[in-house]
Gaussian input, Z-matrix of N, CA and C with variables (Angstrom, degrees):
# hf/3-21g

backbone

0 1
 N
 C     1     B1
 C     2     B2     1     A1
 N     3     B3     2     A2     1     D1
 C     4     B4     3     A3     2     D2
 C     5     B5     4     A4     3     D3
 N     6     B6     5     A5     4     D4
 C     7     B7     6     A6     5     D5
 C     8     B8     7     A7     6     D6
 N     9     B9     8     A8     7     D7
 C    10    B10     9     A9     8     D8
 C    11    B11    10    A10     9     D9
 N    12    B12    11    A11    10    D10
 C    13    B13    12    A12    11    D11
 C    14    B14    13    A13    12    D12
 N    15    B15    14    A14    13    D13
 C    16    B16    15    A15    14    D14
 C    17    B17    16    A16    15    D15
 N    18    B18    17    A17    16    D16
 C    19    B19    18    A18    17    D17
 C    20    B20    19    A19    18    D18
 N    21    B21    20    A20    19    D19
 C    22    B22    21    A21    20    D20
 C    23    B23    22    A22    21    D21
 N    24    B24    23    A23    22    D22
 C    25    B25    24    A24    23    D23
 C    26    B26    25    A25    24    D24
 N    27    B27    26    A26    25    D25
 C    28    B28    27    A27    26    D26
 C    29    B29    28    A28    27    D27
 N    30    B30    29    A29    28    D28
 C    31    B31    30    A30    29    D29
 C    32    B32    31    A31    30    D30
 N    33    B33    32    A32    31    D31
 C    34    B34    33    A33    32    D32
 C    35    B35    34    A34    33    D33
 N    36    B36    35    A35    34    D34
 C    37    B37    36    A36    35    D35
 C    38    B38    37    A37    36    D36
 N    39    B39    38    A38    37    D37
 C    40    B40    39    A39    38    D38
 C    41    B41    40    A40    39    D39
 N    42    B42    41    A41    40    D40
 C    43    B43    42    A42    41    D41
 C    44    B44    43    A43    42    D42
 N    45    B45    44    A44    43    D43
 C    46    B46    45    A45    44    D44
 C    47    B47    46    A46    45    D45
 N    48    B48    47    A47    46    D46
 C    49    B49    48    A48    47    D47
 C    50    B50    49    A49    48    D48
 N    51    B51    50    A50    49    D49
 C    52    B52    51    A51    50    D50
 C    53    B53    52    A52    51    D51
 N    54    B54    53    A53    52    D52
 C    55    B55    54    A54    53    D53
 C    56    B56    55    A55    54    D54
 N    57    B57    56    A56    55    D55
 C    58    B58    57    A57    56    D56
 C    59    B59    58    A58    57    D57
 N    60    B60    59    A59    58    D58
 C    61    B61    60    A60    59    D59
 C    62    B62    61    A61    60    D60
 N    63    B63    62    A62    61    D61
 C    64    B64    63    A63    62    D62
 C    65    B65    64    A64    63    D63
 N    66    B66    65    A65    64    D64
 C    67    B67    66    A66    65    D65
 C    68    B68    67    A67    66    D66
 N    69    B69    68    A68    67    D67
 C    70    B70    69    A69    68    D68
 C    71    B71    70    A70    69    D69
 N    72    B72    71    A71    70    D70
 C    73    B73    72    A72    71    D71
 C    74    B74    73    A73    72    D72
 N    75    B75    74    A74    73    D73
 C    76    B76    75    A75    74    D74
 C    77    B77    76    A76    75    D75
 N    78    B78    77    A77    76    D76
 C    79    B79    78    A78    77    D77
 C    80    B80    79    A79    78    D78
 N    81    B81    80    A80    79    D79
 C    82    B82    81    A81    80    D80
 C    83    B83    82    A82    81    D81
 N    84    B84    83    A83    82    D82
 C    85    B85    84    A84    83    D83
 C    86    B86    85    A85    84    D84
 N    87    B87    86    A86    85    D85
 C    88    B88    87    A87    86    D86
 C    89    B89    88    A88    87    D87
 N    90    B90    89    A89    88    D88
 C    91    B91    90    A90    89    D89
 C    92    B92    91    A91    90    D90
 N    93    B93    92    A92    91    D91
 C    94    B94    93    A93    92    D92
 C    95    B95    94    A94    93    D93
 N    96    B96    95    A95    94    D94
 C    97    B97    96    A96    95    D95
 C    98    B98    97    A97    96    D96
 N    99    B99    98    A98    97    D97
 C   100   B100    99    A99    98    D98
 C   101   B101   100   A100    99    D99
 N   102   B102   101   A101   100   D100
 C   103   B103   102   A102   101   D101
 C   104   B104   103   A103   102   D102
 N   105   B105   104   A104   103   D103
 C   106   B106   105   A105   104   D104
 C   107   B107   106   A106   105   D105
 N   108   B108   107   A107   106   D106
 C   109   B109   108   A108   107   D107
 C   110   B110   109   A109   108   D108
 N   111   B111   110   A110   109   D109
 C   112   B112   111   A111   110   D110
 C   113   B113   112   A112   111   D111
 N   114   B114   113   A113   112   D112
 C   115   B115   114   A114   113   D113
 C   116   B116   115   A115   114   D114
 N   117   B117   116   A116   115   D115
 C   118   B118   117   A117   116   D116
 C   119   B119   118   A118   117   D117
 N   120   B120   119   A119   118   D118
 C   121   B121   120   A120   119   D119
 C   122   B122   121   A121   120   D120
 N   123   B123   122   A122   121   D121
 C   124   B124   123   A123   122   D122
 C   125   B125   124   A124   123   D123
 N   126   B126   125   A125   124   D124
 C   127   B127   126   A126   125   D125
 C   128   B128   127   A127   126   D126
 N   129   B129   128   A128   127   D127
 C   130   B130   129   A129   128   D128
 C   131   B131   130   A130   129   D129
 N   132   B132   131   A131   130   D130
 C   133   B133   132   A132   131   D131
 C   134   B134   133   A133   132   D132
 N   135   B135   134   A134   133   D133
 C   136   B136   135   A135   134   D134
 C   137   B137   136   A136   135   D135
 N   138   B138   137   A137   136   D136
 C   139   B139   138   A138   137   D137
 C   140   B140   139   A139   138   D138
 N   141   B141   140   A140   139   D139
 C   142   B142   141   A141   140   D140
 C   143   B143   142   A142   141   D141
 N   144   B144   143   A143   142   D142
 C   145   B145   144   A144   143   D143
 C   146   B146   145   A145   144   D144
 N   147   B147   146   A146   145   D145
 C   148   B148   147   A147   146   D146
 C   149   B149   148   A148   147   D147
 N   150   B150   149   A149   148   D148
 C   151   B151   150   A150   149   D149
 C   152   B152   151   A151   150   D150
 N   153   B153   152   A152   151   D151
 C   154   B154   153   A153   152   D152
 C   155   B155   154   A154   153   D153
 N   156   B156   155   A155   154   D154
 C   157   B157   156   A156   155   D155
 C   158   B158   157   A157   156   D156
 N   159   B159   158   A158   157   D157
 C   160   B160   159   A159   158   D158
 C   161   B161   160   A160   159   D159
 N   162   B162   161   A161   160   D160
 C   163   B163   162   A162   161   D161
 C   164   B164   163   A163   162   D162
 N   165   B165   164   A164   163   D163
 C   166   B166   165   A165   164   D164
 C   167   B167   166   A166   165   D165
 N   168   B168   167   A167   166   D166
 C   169   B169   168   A168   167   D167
 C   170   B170   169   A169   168   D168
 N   171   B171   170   A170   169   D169
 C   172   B172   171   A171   170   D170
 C   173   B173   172   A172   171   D171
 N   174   B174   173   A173   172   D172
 C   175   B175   174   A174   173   D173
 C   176   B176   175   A175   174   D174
 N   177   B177   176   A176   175   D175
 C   178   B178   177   A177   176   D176
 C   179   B179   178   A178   177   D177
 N   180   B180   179   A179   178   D178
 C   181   B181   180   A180   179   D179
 C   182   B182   181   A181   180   D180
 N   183   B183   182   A182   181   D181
 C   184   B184   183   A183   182   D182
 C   185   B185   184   A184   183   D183
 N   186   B186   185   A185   184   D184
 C   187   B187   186   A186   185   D185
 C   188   B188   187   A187   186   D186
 N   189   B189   188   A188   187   D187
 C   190   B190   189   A189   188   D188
 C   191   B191   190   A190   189   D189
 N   192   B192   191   A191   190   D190
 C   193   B193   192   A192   191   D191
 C   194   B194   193   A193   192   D192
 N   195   B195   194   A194   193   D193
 C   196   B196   195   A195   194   D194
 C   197   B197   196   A196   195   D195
 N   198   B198   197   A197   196   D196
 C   199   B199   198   A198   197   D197
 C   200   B200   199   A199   198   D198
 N   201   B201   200   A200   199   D199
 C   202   B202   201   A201   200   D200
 C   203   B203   202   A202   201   D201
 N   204   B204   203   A203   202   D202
 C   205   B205   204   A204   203   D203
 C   206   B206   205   A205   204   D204
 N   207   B207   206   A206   205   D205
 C   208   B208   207   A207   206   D206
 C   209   B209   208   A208   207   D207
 N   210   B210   209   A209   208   D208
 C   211   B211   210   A210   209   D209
 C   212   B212   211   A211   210   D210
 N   213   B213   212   A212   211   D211
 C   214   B214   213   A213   212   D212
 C   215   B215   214   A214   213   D213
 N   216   B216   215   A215   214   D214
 C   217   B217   216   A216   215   D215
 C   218   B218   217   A217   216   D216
 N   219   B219   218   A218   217   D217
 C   220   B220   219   A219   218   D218
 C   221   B221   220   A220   219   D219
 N   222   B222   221   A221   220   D220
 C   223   B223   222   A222   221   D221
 C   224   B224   223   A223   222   D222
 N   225   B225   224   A224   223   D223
 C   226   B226   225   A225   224   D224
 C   227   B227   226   A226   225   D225
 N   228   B228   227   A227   226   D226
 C   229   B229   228   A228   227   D227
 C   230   B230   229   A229   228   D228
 N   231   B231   230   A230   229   D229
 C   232   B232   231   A231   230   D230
 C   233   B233   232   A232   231   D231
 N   234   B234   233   A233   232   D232
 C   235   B235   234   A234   233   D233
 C   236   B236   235   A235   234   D234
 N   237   B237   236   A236   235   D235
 C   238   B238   237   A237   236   D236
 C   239   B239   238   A238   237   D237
 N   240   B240   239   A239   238   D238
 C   241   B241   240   A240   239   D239
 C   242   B242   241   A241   240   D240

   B1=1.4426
   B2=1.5232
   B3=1.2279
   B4=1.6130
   B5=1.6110
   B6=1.4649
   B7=1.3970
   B8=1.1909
   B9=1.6331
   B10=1.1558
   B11=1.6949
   B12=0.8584
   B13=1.5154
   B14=1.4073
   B15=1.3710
   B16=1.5709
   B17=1.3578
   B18=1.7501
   B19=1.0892
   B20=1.5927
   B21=1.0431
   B22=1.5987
   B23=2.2276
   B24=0.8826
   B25=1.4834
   B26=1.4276
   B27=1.4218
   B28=1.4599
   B29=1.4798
   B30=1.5384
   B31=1.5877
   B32=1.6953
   B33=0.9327
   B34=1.7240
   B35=1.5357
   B36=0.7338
   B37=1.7021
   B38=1.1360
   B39=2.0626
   B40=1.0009
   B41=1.7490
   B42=0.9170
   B43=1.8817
   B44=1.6255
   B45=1.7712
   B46=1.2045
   B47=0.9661
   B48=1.3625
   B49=1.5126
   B50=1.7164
   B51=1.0516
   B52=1.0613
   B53=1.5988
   B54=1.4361
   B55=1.2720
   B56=1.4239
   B57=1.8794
   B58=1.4027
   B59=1.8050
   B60=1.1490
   B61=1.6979
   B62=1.7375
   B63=1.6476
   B64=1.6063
   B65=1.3386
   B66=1.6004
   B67=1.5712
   B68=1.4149
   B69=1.1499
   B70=2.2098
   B71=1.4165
   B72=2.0435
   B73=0.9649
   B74=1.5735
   B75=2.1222
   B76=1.5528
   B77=1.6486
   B78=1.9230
   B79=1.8192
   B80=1.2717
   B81=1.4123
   B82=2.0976
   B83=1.6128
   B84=1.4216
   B85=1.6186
   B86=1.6193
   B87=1.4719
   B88=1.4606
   B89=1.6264
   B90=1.0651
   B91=1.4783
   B92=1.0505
   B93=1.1190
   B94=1.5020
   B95=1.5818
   B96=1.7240
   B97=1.2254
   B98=1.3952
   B99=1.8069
   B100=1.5454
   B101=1.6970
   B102=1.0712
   B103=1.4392
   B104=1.7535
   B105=1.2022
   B106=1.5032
   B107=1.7683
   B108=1.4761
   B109=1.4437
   B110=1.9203
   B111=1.2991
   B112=1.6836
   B113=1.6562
   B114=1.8058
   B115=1.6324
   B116=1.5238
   B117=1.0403
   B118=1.1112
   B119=1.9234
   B120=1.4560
   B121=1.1815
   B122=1.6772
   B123=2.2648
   B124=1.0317
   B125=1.7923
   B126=1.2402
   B127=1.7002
   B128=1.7161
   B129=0.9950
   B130=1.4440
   B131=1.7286
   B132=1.5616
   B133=1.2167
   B134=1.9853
   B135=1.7770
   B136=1.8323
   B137=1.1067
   B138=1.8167
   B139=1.4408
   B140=1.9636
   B141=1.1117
   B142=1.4297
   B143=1.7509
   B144=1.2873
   B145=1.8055
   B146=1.1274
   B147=1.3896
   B148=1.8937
   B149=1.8394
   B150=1.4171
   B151=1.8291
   B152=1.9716
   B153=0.9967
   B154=1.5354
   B155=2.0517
   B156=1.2352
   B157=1.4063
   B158=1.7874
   B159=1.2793
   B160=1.5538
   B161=1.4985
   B162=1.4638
   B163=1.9440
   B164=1.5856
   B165=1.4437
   B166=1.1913
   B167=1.3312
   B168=1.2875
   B169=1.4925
   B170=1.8594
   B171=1.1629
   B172=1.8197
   B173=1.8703
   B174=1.1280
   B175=1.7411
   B176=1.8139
   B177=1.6531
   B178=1.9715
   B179=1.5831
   B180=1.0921
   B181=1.3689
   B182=1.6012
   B183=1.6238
   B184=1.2959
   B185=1.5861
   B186=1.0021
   B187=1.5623
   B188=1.9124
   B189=1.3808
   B190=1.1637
   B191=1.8060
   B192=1.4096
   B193=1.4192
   B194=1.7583
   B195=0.9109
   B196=1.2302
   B197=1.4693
   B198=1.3735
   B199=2.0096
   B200=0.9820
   B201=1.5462
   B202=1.1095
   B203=1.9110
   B204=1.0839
   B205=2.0815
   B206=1.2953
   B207=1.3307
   B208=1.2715
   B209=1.7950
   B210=1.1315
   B211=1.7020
   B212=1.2368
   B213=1.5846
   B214=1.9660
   B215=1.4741
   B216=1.4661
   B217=1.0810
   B218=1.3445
   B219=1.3762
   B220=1.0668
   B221=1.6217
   B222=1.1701
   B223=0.9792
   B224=1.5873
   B225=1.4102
   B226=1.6479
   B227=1.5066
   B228=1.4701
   B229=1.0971
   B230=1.9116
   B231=1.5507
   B232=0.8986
   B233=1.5051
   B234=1.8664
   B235=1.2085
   B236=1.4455
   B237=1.6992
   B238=1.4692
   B239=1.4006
   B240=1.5093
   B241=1.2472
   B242=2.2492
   A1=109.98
   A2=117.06
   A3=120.30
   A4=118.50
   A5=113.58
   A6=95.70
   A7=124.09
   A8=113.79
   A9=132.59
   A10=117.44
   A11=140.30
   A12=133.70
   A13=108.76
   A14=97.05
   A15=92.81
   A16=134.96
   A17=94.80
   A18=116.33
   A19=135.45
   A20=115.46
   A21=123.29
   A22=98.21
   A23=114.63
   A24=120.45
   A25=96.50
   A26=137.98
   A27=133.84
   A28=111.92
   A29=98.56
   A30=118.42
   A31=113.07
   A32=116.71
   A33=101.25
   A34=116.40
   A35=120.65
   A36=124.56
   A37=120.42
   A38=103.42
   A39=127.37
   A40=95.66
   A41=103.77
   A42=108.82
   A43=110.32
   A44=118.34
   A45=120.78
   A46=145.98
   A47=117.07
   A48=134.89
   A49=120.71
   A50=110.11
   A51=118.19
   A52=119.86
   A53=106.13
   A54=123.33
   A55=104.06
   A56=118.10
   A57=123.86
   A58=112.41
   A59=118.00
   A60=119.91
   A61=101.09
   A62=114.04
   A63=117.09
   A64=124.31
   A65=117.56
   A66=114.55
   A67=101.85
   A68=119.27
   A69=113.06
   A70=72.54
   A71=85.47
   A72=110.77
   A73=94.80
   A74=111.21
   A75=107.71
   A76=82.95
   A77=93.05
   A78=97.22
   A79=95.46
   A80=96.84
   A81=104.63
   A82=81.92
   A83=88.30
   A84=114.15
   A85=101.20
   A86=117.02
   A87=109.34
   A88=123.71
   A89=105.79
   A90=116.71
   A91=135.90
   A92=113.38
   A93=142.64
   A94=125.08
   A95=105.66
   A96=131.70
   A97=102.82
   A98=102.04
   A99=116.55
   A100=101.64
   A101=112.06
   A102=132.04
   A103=125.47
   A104=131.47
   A105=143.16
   A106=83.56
   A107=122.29
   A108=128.07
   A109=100.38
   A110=97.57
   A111=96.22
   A112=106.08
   A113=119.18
   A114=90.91
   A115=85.52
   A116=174.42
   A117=166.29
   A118=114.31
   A119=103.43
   A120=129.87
   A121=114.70
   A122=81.32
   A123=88.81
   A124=134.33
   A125=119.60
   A126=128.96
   A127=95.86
   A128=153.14
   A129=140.21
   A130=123.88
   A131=85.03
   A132=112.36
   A133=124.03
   A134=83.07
   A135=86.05
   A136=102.90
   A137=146.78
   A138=136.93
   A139=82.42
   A140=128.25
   A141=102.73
   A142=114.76
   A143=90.75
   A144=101.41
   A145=100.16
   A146=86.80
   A147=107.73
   A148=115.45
   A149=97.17
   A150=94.54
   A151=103.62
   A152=108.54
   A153=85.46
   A154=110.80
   A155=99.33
   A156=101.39
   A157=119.80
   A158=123.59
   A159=144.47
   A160=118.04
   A161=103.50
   A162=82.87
   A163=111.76
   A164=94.10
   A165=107.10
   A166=140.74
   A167=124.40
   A168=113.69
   A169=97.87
   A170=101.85
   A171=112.51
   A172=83.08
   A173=114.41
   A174=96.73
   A175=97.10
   A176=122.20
   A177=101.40
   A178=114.82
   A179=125.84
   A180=133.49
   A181=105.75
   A182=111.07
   A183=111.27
   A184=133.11
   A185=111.84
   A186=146.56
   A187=102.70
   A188=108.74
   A189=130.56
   A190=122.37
   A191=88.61
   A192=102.39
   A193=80.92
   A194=135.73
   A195=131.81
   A196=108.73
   A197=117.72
   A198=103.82
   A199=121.81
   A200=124.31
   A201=130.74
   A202=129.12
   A203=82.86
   A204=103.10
   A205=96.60
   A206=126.83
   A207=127.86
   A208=112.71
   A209=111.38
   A210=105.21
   A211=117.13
   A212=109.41
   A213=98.67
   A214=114.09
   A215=126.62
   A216=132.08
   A217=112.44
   A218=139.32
   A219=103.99
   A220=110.80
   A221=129.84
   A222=120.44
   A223=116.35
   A224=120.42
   A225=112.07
   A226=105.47
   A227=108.06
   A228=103.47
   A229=110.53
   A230=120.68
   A231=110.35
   A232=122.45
   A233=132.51
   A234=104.04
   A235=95.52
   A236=121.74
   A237=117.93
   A238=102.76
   A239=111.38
   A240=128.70
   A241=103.43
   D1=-52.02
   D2=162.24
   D3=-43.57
   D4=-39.47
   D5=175.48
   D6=-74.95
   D7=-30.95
   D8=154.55
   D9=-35.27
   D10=-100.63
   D11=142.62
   D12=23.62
   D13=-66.05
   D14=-166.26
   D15=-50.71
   D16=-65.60
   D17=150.67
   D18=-23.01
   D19=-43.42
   D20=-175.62
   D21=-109.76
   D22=2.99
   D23=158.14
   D24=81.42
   D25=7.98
   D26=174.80
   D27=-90.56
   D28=-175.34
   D29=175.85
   D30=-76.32
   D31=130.37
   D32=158.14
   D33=-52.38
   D34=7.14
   D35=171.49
   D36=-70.25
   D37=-56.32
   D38=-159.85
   D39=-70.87
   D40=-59.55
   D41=-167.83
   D42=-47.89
   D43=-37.71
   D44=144.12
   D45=-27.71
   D46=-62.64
   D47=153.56
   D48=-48.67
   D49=-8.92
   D50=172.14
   D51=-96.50
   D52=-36.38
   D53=-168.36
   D54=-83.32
   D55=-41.96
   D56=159.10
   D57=-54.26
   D58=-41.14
   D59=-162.84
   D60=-61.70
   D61=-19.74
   D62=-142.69
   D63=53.49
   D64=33.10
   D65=160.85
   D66=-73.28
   D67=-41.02
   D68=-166.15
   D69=-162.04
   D70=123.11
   D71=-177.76
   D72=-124.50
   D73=108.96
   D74=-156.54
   D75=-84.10
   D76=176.98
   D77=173.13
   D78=-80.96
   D79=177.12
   D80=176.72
   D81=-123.28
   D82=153.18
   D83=174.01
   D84=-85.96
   D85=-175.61
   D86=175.34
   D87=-78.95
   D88=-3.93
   D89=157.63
   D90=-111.78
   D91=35.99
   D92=155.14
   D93=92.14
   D94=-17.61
   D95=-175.86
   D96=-67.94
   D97=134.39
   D98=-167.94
   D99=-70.97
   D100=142.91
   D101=156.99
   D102=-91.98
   D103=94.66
   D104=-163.47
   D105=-81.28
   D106=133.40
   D107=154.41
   D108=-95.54
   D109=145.62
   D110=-179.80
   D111=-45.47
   D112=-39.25
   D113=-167.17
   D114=-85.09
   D115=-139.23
   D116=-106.91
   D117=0.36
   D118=-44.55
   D119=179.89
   D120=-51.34
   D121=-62.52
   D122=178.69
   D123=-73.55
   D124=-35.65
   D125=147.48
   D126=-43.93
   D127=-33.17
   D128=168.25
   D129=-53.82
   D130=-40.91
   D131=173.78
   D132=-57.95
   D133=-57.84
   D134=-175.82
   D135=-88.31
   D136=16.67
   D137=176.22
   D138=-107.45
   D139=-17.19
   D140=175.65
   D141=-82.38
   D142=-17.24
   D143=178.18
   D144=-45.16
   D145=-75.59
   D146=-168.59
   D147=-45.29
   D148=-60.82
   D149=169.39
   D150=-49.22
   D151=-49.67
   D152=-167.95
   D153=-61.39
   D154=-25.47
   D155=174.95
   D156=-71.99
   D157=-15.68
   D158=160.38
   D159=124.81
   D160=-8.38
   D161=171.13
   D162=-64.99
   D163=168.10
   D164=148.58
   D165=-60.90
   D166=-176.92
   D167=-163.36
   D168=-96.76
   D169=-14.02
   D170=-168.26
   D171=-85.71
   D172=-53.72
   D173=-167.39
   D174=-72.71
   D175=-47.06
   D176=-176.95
   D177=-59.85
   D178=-14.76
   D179=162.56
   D180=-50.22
   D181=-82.06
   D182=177.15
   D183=-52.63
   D184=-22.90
   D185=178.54
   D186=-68.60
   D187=-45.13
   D188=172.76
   D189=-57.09
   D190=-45.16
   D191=-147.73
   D192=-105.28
   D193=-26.22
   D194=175.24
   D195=-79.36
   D196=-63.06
   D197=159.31
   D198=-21.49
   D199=-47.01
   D200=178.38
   D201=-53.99
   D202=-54.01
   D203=170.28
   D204=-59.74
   D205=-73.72
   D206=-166.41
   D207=-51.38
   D208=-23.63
   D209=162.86
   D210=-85.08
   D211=-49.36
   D212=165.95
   D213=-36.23
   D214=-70.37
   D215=173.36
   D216=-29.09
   D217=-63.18
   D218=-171.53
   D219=-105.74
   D220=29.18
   D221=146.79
   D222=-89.87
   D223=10.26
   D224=161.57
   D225=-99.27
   D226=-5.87
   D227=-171.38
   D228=-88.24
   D229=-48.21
   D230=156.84
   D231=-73.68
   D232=44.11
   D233=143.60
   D234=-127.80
   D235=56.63
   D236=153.43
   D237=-93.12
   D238=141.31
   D239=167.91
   D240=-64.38

Protein backbone atom coordinates (compact mmCIF):
# COMPACT_ATOMS: atom_id res chain seq x y z
CA UNK A 1 0.00 0.00 0.00
CA UNK A 2 2.97 2.35 0.70
CA UNK A 3 4.36 1.73 -2.61
CA UNK A 4 1.19 2.27 -3.88
CA UNK A 5 0.98 5.75 -2.33
CA UNK A 6 4.05 6.44 -3.52
CA UNK A 7 3.83 5.99 -6.74
CA UNK A 8 0.75 8.11 -7.41
CA UNK A 9 2.30 10.97 -4.86
CA UNK A 10 -0.61 10.54 -2.11
CA UNK A 11 -1.19 9.52 1.51
CA UNK A 12 -1.92 5.94 2.33
CA UNK A 13 -5.06 7.32 3.65
CA UNK A 14 -6.13 8.56 0.58
CA UNK A 15 -5.97 5.14 -1.43
CA UNK A 16 -7.92 3.78 1.71
CA UNK A 17 -10.52 6.00 1.49
CA UNK A 18 -11.00 4.92 -1.62
CA UNK A 19 -10.88 1.32 -1.00
CA UNK A 20 -13.40 2.04 2.14
CA UNK A 21 -15.74 4.50 -0.26
CA UNK A 22 -15.98 1.25 -2.93
CA UNK A 23 -14.43 3.46 -5.69
CA UNK A 24 -11.40 0.57 -6.25
CA UNK A 25 -11.94 -2.16 -4.58
CA UNK A 26 -7.94 -3.68 -4.57
CA UNK A 27 -7.61 -7.75 -4.15
CA UNK A 28 -6.21 -8.73 -0.64
CA UNK A 29 -3.44 -11.17 -0.51
CA UNK A 30 -3.84 -13.93 2.21
CA UNK A 31 -2.88 -11.65 4.78
CA UNK A 32 -5.15 -9.33 4.27
CA UNK A 33 -2.85 -6.68 2.71
CA UNK A 34 -4.45 -4.72 -0.27
CA UNK A 35 -3.19 -5.51 -3.68
CA UNK A 36 -3.35 -2.15 -6.16
CA UNK A 37 -3.63 -3.65 -10.06
CA UNK A 38 -1.94 -0.83 -12.30
CA UNK A 39 -5.60 0.17 -13.70
CA UNK A 40 -6.87 0.31 -10.27
CA UNK A 41 -3.88 2.67 -9.70
CA UNK A 42 -4.61 4.25 -12.55
CA UNK A 43 -8.65 5.24 -11.78
CA UNK A 44 -6.78 6.18 -8.36
CA UNK A 45 -4.97 8.37 -10.24
CA UNK A 46 -7.79 10.40 -12.33
CA UNK A 47 -10.31 10.59 -9.08
CA UNK A 48 -7.29 12.43 -7.33
CA UNK A 49 -7.14 14.86 -10.37
CA UNK A 50 -10.52 15.66 -10.09
CA UNK A 51 -10.57 15.98 -6.05
CA UNK A 52 -7.62 18.19 -6.35
CA UNK A 53 -9.65 20.27 -8.92
CA UNK A 54 -12.83 20.52 -6.11
CA UNK A 55 -15.48 17.98 -6.70
CA UNK A 56 -16.40 15.72 -4.57
CA UNK A 57 -15.49 12.25 -4.43
CA UNK A 58 -19.36 11.13 -5.40
CA UNK A 59 -19.17 13.49 -8.64
CA UNK A 60 -14.88 12.20 -9.61
CA UNK A 61 -16.30 8.79 -9.20
CA UNK A 62 -19.07 9.51 -11.70
CA UNK A 63 -16.91 11.71 -13.78
CA UNK A 64 -14.69 8.56 -13.84
CA UNK A 65 -16.95 6.05 -14.72
CA UNK A 66 -18.56 8.08 -17.32
CA UNK A 67 -15.00 8.79 -19.18
CA UNK A 68 -15.00 5.52 -19.13
CA UNK A 69 -18.38 4.66 -21.32
CA UNK A 70 -17.67 7.40 -23.42
CA UNK A 71 -14.35 5.59 -24.62
CA UNK A 72 -16.03 2.14 -24.85
CA UNK A 73 -18.47 3.83 -26.97
CA UNK A 74 -16.44 4.98 -29.26
CA UNK A 75 -14.16 2.51 -29.48
CA UNK A 76 -17.21 0.16 -30.66
CA UNK A 77 -17.88 2.74 -32.63
CA UNK A 78 -14.73 2.96 -34.64
CA UNK A 79 -14.64 -0.86 -35.05
CA UNK A 80 -17.94 -0.80 -37.32
CA UNK A 81 -17.12 -1.67 -40.71
Amino acid sequence: MGQAAELLGVQVAFLRSLDTAGVVEPARSSGGHRRWSRAQLTVAARIRLLLDDGHPLVSAELIVSLQDDVTALRSRVDDQP
